[in-house]
N, C-alpha and C positions, 0 to 999 in steps of 0.2 A: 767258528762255524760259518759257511756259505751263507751269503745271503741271496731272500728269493722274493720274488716280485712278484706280480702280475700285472699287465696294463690291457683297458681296455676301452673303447668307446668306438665310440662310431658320432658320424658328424650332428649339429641339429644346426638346421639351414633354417634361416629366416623367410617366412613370409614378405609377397610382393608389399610394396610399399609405392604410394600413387603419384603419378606424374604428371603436373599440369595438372590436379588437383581431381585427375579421374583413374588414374592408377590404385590397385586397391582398396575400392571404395565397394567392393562385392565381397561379401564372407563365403566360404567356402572349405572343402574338404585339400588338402595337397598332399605330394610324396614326396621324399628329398633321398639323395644319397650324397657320400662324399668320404672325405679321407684325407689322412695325415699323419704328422710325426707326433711321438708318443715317447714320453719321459720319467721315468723311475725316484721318484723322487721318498719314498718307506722309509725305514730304518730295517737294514741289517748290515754290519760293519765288515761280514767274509762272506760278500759278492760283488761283482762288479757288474754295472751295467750299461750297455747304452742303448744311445738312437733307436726306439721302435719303430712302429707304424698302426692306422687302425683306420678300420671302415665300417659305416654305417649304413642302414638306410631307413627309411621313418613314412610315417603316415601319421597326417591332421589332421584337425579343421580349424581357419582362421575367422578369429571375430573381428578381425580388421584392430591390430591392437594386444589384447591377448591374446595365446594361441593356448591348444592342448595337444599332445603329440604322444604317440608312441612308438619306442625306437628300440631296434637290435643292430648291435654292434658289435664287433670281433677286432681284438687286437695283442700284438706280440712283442715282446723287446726282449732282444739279445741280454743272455746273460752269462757269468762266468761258471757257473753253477752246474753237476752234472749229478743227478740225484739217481741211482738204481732203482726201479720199479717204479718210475712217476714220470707224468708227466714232460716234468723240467728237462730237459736236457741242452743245455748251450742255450735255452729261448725258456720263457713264462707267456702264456695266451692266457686271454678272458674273453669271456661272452658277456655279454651284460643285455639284458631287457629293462628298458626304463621309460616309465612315464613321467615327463615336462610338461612343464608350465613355464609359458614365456612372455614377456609383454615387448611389442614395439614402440618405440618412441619414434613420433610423428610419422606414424603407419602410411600417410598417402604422399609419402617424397620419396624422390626418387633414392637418397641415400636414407637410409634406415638403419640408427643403432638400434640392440636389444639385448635383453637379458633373460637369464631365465633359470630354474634350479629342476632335480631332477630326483628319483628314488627309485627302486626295483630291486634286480636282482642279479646276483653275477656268479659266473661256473667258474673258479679260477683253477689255473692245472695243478693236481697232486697225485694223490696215489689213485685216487675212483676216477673211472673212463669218462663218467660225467664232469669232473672236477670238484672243489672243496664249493659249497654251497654257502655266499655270503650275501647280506646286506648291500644294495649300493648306492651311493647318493651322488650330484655332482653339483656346480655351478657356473653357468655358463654366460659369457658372455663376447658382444658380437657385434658385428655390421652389414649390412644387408644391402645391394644392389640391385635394384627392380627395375627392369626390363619394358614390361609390358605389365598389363593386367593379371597377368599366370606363371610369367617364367621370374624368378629372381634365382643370382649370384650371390655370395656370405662367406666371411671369413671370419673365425672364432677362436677365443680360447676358451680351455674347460679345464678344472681341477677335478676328478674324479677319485673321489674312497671307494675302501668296502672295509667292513668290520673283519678283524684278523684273520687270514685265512692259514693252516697248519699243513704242515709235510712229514709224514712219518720217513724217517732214515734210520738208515744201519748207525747213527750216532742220537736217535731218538726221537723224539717228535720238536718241529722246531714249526713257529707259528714268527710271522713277521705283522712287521703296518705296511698295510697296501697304498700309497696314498701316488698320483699319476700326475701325470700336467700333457693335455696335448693340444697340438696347433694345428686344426681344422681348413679343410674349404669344400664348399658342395657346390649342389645346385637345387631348387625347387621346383616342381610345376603345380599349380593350382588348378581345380576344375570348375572354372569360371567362365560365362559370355564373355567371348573379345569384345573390346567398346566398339560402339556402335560408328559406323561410318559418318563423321558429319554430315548436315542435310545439305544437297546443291545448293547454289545459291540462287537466289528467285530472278525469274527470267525477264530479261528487260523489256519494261513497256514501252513500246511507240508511243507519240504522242496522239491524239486525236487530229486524223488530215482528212481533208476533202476535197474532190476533184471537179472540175468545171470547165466545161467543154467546150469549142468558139466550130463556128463555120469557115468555111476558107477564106482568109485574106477580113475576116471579120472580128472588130472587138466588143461586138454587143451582144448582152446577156438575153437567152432565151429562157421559156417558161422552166422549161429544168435547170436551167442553172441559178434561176433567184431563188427555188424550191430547196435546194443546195447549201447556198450563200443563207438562207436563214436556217438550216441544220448548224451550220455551222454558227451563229451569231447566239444560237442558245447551245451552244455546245459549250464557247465562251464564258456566256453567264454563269452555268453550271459551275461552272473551275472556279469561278471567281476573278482572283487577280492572274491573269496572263496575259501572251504574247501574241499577236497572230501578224507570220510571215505568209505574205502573197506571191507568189514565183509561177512569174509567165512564161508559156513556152511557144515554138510554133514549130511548123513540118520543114524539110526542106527545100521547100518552092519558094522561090524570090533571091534577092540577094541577102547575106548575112545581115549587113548592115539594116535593111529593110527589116528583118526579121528582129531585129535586137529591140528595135523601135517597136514592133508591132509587137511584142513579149511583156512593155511596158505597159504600151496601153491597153490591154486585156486584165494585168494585174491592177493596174488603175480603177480599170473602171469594176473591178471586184471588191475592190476599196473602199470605193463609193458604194455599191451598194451593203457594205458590213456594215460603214457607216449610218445608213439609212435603216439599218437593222438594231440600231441602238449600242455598236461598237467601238468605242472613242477612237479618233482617225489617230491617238497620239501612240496607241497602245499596236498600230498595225504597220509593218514594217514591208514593200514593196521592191520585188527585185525583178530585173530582166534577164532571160537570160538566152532569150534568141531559138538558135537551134542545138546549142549543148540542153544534155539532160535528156533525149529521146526517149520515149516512154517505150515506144515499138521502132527498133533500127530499121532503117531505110536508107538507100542511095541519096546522091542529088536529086533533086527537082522532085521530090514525090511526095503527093499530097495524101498523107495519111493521118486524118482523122481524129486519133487519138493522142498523137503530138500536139496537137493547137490546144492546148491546156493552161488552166491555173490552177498550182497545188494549193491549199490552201491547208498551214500546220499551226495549232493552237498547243503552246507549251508554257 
C-alpha cells in the first residue's frame, strides 16, 4: 500500500533578547513569520517521500521570558503517492493552528536559546476540500538573535505530530502516523518604545574668573578693582581648597619688552592685594604675559582700555 504523510508548520520565532542589559527588558505584544525545509518522518512502508517546505506566521505577547503565541502555518512535502479523489497527489499539505508556550533562557542577551511546546489543530489533505481534521502538538526548540529592543532573527527545530489522519482509496480506507521534523528561520518585530537616547553629557563648567582693569601705562589698583579682587577672595573661600592664577595683560603701546614687565607687575600687585584679602600668597600662582592674549584686537601702538587687564581664575 502507498504510504501518505502530511507535513506542516510554520516558524515560532523567538522573542528580542537584551543587549547591554537593556535589550528586552519591555514586555509586549510581537508578529513573526518565517520558513523552512520539512521532513516525513510517519510510518508507511509504500510511499516515498522527500524534502518539503513550510511557512508560518504568528502573533504574541512577550513576558520577557516566557512567551504565549498563536500560530498558522501551511506546509507540503513531495510524495510518491497519487491517490484518485483526494487530495494527495505527487505532494501531502497541512494547515495547522496552534497555540505555544515558550520560555527564553537569559531573555536580555543578545544571543537567546529557547524552547517551547505547542497544541491545536491541523487540516491534513484527503478526500474533504477541507482536509481530514486532526489533533496537533509539537516541540520546539531554538535560538534567538536580537537586534534591538523589537527586531530579533531565530533558527529552530520542531517535531510536529497529529493524531492519525485516514484516506479513503479504491483499495480502502488507509489511515497512517503523521509524525514531521522541520528546520525553521524567521524573523520578529515587537511593539515596543525604542530605548531611550542616552542623556548628553553635562556641559562643562568654566572655572570662576575675574577681571581687573589698570590705566595706561599704570600697575595700581583702583576703587573697582580692590571691589573685584575681594569678589574674588571670597569666591576662593567658598571652594575651599583651590588655585588662583593671576595673568597680566597690557595694549599695544610701548615696546614688547616693556609691556611683558609691565603685565608682571599689574598681576603682582593683584597678588598682593588677594593676599591682603585673606588668600595664602602660596596657593596664587602669577604670570606675565605682555601683549599676547588681547582681550579686543588692535593694531601696534593702540591704547585700548580693555587689554590692560588682570584675569583672575580660581580652580
Amino acid at each position: 500500500m502507498k504510504k501518505y504523510f502530511a507535513a506542516a508548520a510554520f516558524v515560532a520565532l523567538a522573542p528580542l533578547a537584551a543587549q547591554a542589559q537593556t535589550i528586552n527588558a519591555q514586555e509586549g505584544f510581537y508578529i513573526g513569520a518565517g520558513g523552512g525545509a520539512a521532513w516525513f518522518i510517519g510510518s508507511n512502508s509504500n510511499a516515498n517521500t522527500w524534502t518539503g517546505w513550510s511557512v508560518g506566521g504568528k502573533a504574541g505577547y512577550d513576558f520577557v521570558g516566557p512567551r504565549l503565541e498563536l500560530e498558522v502555518g501551511y506546509g507540503q512535502i513531495p510524495t510518491s503517492a497519487n491517490i484518485p479523489g483526494t487530495a494527495i497527489n505527487g505532494k501531502v499539505g497541512q494547515l495547522n493552528v496552534m497555540a505555544n508556550l515558550l520560555y527564553d533562557f537569559m531573555p536580555t542577551s543578545v544571543i537567546t536559546p529557547y524552547i517551547g511546546a505547542g497544541a491545536g489543530v491541523a487540516f491534513v489533505d484527503s478526500n474533504s476540500s477541507l482536509g481530514s481534521t486532526q489533533f496537533a502538538y509539537q516541540g520546539i526548540i531554538g535560538v534567538a538573535y536580537n537586534v534591538d529592543e523589537q527586531l530579533r532573527f531565530m533558527i529552530e527545530g520542531r517535531y510536529v505530530g497529529t493524531t492519525n489522519p485516514s484516506v479513503n482509496t479504491p483499495f480502502g480506507n488507509v489511515s497512517f502516523q503523521n509524525n514531521n521534523i522541520l528546520a525553521l528561520a524567521g524573523v520578529q518585530f515587537k511593539f515596543v518604545s525604542p530605548p531611550a537616547a542616552p542623556p548628553p553629557p553635562p556641559p562643562t563648567v568654566a572655572p570662576p574668573s575675574f577681571m581687573v582693569f589698570f590705566d595706561w601705562d599704570r600697575a595700581n589698583l583702583s576703587a573697582q578693582a580692590l571691589t573685584t579682587i575681594r569678589q574674588a577672595a571670597n569666591a576662593y573661600k567658598q571652594k575651599g581648597n583651590a588655585r588662583i592664577t593671576a595673568t597680566g595683560h597690557t595694549d599695544t603701546s610701548g615696546s614688547e619688552s616693556y609691556n611683558m614687565a609691565l603685565s608682571l607687575r599689574r598681576a603682582n600687585a593683584v597678588k598682593d592685594a588677594l593676599v591682603r584679602e585673606g588668600v595664602p600668597a602660596t596657593n596664587i600662582s602669577v604670570i606675565g604675559r605682555g601683549e599676547q592674549g588681547l582681550l579686543v584686537q588692535t593694531g601696534p601702538n593702540v591704547r585700548e582700555p580693555q587689554n590692560r587687564r588682570v584675569e583672575i581664575v580660581i580652580q
